[in-house]
C-alpha positions as CSV (number, residue, x, y, z in Angstrom):
1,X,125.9,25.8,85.0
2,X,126.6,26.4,81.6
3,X,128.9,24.1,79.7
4,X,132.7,24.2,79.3
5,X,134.3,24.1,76.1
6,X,135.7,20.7,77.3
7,X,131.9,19.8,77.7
8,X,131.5,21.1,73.9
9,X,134.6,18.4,72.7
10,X,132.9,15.6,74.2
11,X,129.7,16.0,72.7
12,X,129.5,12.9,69.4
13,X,128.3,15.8,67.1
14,X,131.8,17.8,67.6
15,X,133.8,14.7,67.8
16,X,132.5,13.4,64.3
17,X,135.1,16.2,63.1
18,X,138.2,15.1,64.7
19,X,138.8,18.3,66.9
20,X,142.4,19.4,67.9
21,X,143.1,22.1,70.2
22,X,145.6,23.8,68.8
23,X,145.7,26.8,71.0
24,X,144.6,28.1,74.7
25,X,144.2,24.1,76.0
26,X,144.4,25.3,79.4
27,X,141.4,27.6,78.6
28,X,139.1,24.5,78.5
29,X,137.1,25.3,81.4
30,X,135.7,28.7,79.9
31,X,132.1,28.7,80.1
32,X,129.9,28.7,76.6
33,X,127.4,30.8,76.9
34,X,125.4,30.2,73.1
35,X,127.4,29.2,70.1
36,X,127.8,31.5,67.1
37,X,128.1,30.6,63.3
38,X,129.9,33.2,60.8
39,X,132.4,33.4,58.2
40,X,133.2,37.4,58.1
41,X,135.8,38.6,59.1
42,X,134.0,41.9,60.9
43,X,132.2,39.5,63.5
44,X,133.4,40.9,66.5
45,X,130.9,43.4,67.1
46,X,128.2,41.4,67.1
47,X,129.3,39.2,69.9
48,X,128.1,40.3,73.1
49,X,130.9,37.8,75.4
50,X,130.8,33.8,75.9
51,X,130.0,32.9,72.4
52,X,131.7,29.8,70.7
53,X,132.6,30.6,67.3
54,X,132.1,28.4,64.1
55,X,133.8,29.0,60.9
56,X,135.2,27.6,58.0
57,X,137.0,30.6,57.1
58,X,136.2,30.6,53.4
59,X,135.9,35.1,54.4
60,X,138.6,35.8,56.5
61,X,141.2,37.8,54.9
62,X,144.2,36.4,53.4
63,X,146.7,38.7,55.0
64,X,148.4,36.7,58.3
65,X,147.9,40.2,60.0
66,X,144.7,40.8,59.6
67,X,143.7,37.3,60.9
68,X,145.7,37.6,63.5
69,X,143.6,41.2,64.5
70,X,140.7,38.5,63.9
71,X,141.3,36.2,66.4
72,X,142.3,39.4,68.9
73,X,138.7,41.3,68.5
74,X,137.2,37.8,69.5
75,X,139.6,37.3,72.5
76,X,138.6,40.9,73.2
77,X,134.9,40.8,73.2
78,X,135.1,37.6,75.3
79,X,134.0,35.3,72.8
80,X,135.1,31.6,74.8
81,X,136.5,30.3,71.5
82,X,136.7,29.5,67.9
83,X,136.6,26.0,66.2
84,X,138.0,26.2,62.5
85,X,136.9,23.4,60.2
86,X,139.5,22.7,57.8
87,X,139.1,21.9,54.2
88,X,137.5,24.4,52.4
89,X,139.9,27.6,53.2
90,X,142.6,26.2,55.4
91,X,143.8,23.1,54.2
92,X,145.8,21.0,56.9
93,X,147.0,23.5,59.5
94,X,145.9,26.9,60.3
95,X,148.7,30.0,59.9
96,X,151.3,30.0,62.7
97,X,150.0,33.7,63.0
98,X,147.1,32.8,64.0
99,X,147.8,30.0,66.6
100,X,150.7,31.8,68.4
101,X,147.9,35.4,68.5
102,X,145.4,32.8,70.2
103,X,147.7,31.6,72.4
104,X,149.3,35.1,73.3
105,X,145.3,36.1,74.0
106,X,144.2,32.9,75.6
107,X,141.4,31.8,73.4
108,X,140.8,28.0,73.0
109,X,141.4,27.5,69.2
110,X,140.5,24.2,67.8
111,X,140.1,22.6,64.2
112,X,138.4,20.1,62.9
113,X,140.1,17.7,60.3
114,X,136.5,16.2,59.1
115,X,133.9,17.9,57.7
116,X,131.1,18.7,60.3
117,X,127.5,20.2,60.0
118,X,127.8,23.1,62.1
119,X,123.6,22.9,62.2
120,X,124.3,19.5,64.4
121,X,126.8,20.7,66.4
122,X,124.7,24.5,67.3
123,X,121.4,22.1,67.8
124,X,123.8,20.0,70.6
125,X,125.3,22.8,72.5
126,X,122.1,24.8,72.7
127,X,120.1,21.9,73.8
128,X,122.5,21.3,76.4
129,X,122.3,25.1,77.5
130,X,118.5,25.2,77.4
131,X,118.7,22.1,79.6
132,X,120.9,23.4,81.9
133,X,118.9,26.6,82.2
134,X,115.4,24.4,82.5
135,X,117.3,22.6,85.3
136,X,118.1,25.7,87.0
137,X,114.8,27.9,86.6
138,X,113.6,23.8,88.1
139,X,116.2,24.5,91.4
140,X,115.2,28.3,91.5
141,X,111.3,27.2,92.0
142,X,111.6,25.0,94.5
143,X,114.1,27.3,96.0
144,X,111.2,29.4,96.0
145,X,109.1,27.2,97.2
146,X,110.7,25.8,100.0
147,X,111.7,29.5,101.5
148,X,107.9,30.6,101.1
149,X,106.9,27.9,102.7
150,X,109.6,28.8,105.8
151,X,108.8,32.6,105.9
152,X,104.9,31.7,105.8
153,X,105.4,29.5,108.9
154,X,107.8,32.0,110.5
155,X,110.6,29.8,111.2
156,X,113.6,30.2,113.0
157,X,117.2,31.0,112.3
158,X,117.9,27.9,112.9
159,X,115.2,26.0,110.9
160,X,116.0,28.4,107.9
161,X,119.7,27.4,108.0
162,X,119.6,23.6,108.2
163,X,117.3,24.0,105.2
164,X,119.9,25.7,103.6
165,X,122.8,23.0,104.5
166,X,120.0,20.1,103.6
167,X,119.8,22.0,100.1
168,X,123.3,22.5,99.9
169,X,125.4,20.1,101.6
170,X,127.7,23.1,103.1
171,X,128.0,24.4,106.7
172,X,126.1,27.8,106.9
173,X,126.2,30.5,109.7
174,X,124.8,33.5,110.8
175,X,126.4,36.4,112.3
176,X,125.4,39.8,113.9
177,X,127.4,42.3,112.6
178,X,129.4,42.3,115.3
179,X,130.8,39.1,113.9
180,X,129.2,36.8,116.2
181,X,127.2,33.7,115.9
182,X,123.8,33.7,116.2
183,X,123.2,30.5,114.6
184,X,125.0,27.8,112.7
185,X,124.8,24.4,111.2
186,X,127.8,22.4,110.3
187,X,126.2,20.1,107.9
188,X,127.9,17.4,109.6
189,X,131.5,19.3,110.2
190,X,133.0,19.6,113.4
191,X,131.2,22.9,114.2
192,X,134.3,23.2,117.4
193,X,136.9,23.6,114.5
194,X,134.3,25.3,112.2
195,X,133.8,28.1,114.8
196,X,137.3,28.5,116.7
197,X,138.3,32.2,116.1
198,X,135.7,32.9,113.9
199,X,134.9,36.6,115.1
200,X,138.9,37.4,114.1
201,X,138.3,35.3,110.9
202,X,135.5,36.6,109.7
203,X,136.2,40.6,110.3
204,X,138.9,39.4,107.9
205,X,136.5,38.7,105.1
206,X,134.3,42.1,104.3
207,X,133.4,41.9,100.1
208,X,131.6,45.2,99.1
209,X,129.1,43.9,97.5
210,X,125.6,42.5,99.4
211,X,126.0,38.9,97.9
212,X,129.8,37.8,96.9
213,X,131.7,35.0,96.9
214,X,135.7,35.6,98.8
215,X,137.8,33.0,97.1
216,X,140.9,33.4,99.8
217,X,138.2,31.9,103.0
218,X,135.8,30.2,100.5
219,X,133.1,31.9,102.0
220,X,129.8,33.0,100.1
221,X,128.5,36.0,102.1
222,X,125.6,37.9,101.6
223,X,124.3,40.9,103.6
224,X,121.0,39.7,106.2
225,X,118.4,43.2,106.3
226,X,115.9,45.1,104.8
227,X,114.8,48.6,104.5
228,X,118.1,49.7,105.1
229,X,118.5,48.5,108.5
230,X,121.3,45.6,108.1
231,X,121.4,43.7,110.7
232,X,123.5,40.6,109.9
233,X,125.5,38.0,107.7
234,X,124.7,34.8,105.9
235,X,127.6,32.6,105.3
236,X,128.1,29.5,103.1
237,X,131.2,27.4,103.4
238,X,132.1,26.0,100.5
239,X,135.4,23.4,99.5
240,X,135.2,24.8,95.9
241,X,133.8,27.3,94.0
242,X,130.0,28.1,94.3
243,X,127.4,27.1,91.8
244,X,124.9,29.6,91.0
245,X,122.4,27.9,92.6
246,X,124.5,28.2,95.7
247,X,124.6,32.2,95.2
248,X,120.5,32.1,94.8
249,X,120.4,29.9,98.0
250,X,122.5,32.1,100.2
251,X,120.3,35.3,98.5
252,X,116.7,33.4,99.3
253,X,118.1,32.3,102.8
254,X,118.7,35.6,103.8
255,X,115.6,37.3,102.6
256,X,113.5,34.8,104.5
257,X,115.8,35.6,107.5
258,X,115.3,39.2,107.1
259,X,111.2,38.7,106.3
260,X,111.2,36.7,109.7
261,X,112.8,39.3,111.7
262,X,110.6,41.8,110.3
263,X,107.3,39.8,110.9
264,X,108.7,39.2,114.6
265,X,109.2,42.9,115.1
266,X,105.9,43.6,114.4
267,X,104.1,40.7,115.9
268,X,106.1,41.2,119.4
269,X,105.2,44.9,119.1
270,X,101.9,44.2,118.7
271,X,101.6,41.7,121.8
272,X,103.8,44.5,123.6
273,X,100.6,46.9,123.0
274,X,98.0,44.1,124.3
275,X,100.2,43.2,127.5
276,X,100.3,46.9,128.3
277,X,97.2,47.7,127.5
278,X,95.4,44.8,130.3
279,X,98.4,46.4,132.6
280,X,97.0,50.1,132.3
281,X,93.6,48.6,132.4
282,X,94.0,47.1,135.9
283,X,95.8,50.2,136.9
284,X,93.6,52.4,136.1
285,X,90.3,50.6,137.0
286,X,89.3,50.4,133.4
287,X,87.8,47.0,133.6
288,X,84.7,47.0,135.5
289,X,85.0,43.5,136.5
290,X,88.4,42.0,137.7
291,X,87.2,38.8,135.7
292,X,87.4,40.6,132.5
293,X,91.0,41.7,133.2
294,X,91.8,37.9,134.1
295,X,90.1,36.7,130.5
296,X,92.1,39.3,128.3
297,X,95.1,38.1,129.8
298,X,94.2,34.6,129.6
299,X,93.6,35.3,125.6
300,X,96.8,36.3,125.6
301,X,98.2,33.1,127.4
302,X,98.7,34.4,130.7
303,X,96.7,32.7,133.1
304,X,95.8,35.1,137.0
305,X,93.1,33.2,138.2
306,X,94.6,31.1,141.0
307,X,97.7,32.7,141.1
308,X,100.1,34.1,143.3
309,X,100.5,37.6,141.6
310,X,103.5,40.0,141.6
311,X,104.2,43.2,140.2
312,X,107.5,44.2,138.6
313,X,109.0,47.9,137.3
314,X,112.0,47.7,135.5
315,X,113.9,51.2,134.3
316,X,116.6,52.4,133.2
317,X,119.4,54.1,135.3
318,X,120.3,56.7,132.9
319,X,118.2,58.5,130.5
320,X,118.6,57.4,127.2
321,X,120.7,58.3,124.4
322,X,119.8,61.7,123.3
323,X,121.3,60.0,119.7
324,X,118.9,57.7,120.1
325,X,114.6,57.2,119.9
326,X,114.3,56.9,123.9
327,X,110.6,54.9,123.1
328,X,112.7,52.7,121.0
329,X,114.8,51.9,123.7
330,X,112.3,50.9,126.4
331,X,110.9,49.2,123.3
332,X,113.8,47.2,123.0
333,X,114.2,46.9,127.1
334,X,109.9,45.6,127.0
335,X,110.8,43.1,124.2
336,X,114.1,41.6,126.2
337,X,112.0,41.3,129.3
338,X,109.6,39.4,127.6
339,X,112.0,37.1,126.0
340,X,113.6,36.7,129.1
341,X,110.3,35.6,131.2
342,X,110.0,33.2,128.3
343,X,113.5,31.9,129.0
344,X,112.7,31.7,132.4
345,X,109.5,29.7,132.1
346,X,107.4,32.4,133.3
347,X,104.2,33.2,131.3
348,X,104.0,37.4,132.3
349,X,101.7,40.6,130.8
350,X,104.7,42.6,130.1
351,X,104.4,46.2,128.7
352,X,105.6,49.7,128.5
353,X,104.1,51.7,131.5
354,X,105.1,55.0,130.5
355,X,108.3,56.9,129.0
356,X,110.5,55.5,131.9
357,X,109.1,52.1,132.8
358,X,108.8,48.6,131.7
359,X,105.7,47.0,133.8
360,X,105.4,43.2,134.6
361,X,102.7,41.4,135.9
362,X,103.9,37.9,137.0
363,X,101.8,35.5,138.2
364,X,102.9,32.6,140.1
365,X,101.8,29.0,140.9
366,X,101.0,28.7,144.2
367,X,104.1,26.8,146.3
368,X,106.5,29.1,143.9
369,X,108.5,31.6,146.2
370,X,108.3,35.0,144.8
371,X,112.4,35.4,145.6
372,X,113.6,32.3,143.0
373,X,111.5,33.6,140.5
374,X,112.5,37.5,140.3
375,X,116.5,36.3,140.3
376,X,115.8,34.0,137.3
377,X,114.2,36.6,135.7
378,X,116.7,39.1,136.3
379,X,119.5,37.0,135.7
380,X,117.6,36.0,131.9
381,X,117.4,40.0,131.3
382,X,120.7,40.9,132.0
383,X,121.9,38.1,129.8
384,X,119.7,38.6,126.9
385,X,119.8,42.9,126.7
386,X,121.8,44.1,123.8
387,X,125.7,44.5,124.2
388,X,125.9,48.5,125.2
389,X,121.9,48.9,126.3
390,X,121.5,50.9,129.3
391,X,121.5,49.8,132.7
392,X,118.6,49.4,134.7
393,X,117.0,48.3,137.8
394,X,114.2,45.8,138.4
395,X,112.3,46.2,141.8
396,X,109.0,44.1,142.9
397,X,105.7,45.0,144.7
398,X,104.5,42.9,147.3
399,X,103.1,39.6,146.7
400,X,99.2,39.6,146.1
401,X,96.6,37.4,145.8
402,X,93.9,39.1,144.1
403,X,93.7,41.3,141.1
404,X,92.1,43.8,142.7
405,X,95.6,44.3,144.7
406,X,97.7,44.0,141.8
407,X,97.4,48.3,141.4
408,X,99.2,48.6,145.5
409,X,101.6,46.4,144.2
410,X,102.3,48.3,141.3
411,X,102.7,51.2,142.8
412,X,104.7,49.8,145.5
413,X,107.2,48.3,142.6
414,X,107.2,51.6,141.2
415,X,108.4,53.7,144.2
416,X,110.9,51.1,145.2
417,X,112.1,51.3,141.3
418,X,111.9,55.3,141.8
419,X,114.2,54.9,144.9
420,X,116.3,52.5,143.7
421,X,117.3,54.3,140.3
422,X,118.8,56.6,142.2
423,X,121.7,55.0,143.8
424,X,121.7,51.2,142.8
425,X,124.1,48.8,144.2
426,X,123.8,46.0,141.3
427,X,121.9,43.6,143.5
428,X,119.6,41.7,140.9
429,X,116.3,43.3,142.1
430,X,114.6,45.9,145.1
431,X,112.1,45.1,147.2
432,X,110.8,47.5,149.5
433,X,112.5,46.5,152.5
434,X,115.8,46.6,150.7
435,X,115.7,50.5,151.0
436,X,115.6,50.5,154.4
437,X,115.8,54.1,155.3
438,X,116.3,55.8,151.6
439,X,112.8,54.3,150.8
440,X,111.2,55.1,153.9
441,X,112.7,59.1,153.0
442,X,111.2,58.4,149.5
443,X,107.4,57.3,150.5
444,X,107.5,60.5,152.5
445,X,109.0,62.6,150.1
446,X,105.8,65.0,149.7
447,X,105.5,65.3,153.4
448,X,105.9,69.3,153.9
449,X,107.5,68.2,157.9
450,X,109.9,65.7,156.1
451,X,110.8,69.2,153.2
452,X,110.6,71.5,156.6
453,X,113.5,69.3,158.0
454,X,115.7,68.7,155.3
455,X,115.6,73.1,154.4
456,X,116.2,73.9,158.3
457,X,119.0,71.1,158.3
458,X,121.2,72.1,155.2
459,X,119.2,75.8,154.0
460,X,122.0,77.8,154.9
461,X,124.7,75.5,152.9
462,X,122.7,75.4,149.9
463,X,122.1,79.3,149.6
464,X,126.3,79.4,150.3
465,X,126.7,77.0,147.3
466,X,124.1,78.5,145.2
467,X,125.9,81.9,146.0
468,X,129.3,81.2,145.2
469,X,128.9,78.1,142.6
470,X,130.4,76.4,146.1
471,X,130.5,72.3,145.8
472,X,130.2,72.2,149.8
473,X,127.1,69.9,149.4
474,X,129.1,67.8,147.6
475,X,131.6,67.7,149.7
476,X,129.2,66.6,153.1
477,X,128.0,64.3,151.1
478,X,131.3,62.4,150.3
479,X,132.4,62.9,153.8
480,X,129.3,61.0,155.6
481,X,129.0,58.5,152.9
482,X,132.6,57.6,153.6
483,X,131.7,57.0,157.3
484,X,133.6,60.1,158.6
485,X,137.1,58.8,157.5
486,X,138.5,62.2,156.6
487,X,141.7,60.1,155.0
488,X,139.2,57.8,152.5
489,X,137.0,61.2,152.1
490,X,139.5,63.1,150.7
491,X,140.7,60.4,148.7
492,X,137.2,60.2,147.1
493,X,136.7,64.0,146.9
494,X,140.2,64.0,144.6
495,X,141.9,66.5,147.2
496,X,144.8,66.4,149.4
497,X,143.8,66.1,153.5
498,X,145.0,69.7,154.2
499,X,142.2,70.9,151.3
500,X,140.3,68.5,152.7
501,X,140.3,69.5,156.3
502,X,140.0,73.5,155.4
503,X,136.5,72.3,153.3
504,X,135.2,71.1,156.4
505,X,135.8,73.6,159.1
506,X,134.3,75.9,156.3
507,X,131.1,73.5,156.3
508,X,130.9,73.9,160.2
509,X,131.2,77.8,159.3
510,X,128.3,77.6,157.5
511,X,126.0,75.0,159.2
512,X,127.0,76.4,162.5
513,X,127.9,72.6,163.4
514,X,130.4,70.2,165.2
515,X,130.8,67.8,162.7
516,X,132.7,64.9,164.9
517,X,129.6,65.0,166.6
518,X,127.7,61.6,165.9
519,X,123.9,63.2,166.3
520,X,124.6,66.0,164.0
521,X,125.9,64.0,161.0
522,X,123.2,61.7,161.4
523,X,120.6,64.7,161.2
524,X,122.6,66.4,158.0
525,X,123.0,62.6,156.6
526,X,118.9,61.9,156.8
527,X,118.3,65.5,155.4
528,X,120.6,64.9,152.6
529,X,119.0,61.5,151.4
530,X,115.7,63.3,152.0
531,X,116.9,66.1,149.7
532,X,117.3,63.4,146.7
533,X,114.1,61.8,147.4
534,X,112.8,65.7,146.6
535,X,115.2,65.4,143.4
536,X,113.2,63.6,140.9
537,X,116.3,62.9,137.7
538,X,118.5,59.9,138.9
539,X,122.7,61.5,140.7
């Protein structure tokens, strides 16, 4: 940091002259940025802020009030001071003008009582500045040299901040910008007391510029993005106020941190592409040999030779934002599932199967039950898929041993997820048998007897409804899903029982029905669950 004018006093070349401050002594802490000799009294102008000025004042004027309106176009330029050798124009004492405009102005005014070569005393200060700025163009490379280093080795959060506390012996964090932690190291602090409330604390602190330092928390913050996509906050803890070098630190820190995320992006998309590449490969047949499907994967560490192996859809329950990229979104979805089979322990080809589906191929050891596995891995996703993402379902194919039967258990996965999707009940995955009836309904969906059934059964209600914007469908549907409890029906269907009850001997109008009999609500039941297997968006 540049030198004080307190620094400037203590330096033998200045205190040769006997300096007293005579004005602004609690101004001794301004920063002297170069040191400036002249003797005219129209200096001001040529002062560009943090100048310490020399003079013997053999030009100034002799009028008190135009040396006062000297010392107040330095103070207003931001020159740090003047030192005043006495002697030549001012004998003993400078005018009492002159000290009490200082004062009123703030500017450090000292004399010197000894003559002084102000060539000794320019050649001291500057050597000290150039030093200074040596030392700091010294921190600022290896500044740079240790964050290359980090971003050329892609490390993590957490590697980049302990470098930063090593370097600067201050707890650092980093935040999403939902305020909280992703990372943090206390430098030794008790990171319990460091972090407790910190999401309330830190929504507190919110400079507008990208790198600032909030004297009120202490904090140094500095935005954590690039290309306009911010996606966090770097923050440095400090006890006093920061150095520059700190400000630089906290700056390099986060652009390493922001590199890194952007190098992940792109490598994990680019693995995303291989894993789903080798999936559509075995799907479609592409590979002549199943051996050359098992040594892509293994070149992308996943190992099927020997395996147990199990297939594994995972979509969304809703379509996606209309606000939002929908690709991005089962980009995202891919890139969490893969995260969270690497959580789990479970090396997996895990890629986009199409505009709706995440595909996972999981092979298992041997003695591993298919069961433990799936819940860990469901379990990992749910955990680790962004705050607000959308829902989704994970169902499994049937356990295979061969590559060649990985495609049946694909699709298997996929009708189950098709079924599921529909109606889920938050169990943490679907297997077939877990559909019971609804998935038998779905496999058999493009069976024209199954379609013939379902139109004979409930043809004449749907032509009412379509006829009269009627919500009688609905309406049988909320009544046998509620087990025939007219009470808990009508309750569900919003309406009181006497609306209730007329809605249903219209339905028997229609259907030409009893609907207390058990047989017949079983029939309309089974060709309503086969009319949403017909349905293909998600009720």
């Amino acid at each position: 940091m540049l030198p004080t004018i307190a620094d400037v006093l203590a330096l033998e070349t200045v205190r040769r002259g006997s300096p007293r401050v005579v004005a602004g002594a609690d101004r001794l802490d301004t920063r002297v940025r170069w040191v400036h000799v002249g003797e005219i009294a129209d200096l001001a102008h040529l002062l560009r802020g943090g100048e310490l000025v020399l003079t013997t004042g053999v030009a100034l004027p002799e009028d008190p009030e135009k040396l006062a309106d000297y010392i107040g176009d330095l103070a207003s330029v931001g020159a740090s001071g003047l030192i005043v050798e006495l002697g030549r124009r001012f004998v003993k004492e400078l005018p009492p003008s002159v000290v009490k405009r200082a004062e009123e102005h703030g500017l450090p005014l000292i004399v010197l009582d000894r003559e002084t070569p102000f060539v000794q005393i320019t050649e001291s200060v500057h050597a000290r500045i150039i030093d200074i700025q040596l030392e700091e163009l010294r921190a600022s490379e290896q500044l740079h040299e240790v964050f290359t280093e980090l971003s050329v080795e892609g490390a993590s959060p957490a590697e980049v901040l302990a470098q930063v506390a090593r370097l600067s012996n201050r707890p650092v964090l980093l935040e999403n910008l939902a305020h909280q932690v992703l990372a943090c190291e206390s430098a030794g602090r008790d990171a319990g007391a460091l972090l407790a409330g910190w999401e309330a604390r830190s929504r507190g602190v919110a400079p507008a510029e990208r790198t600032a330092y909030d004297p009120a928390s202490g904090w140094v913050i500095t935005t954590v993005g690039a290309r306009g996509q911010d996606w966090g906050r770097l923050i440095l803890i400090c006890d006093s106020a920061p150095t520059p070098r700190d400000m630089v630190l906290a700056e390099r820190a986060a652009t390493t941190l922001a590199l890194g995320r952007l190098l992940e992006r792109h490598q994990e998309s680019l693995e995303r592409q291989a894993h789903g590449t080798i999936i559509t490969g075995i799907l479609t047949h592409a590979y002549a040999d199943p051996d050359e499907a098992a040594a892509r994967a293994r070149a992308v560490g996943v190992p099927l030779t020997g395996r147990k192996l199990i297939s594994v859809v995972i979509r969304p329950t809703e379509p996606a934002d209309q606000a939002l990229d929908g690709q991005a979104q089962l980009g995202e979805l891919a890139e969490a599932t893969a995260a969270a089979c690497r959580d789990a322990r479970l090396p997996a080809l895990v890629g986009a199967l199409d505009q709706e589906r995440v595909g996972v191929l999981l092979p298992l050891p041997p003695r591993t039950q298919a069961e433990p596995a799936l819940t860990a891995l469901a379990e990992r996703l749910r955990v680790l898929w962004r705050p607000g993402g959308l829902a989704f379902v994970l169902a499994a194919g049937s356990v295979v041993e061969s590559i060649r039967d990985v495609r049946r258990s694909f699709l298997e996965a996929e009708q189950v997820a098709d079924v599921a999707v529909r109606q889920p009940d938050g169990r943490a995955f679907y297997r077939l048998p877990d559909l019971r009836l609804r998935g038998l309904l779905h496999l058999l969906r493009d069976d024209a007897r199954l379609q013939t059934f379902a139109e004979r059964e409930l043809g004449p209600l749907l032509a009412h409804d379509a006829q009269r914007g009627g919500d009688l469908t609905r309406i049988l549907r909320i009544y046998l899903d509620a087990g025939r409890n007219k009470a808990v029906a009508a309750q569900k269907a919003h309406l009181s029982r006497p609306a209730f009850y007329d809605r249903l001997r219209r339905l028997e109008r229609v259907l030409d029905t009893d609907l207390d009999d058990v047989e017949s609500c079983m029939s309309l039941h089974v060709a309503l669950l086969a009319l949403e297997s017909f349905r293909r968006e998600p009720r």
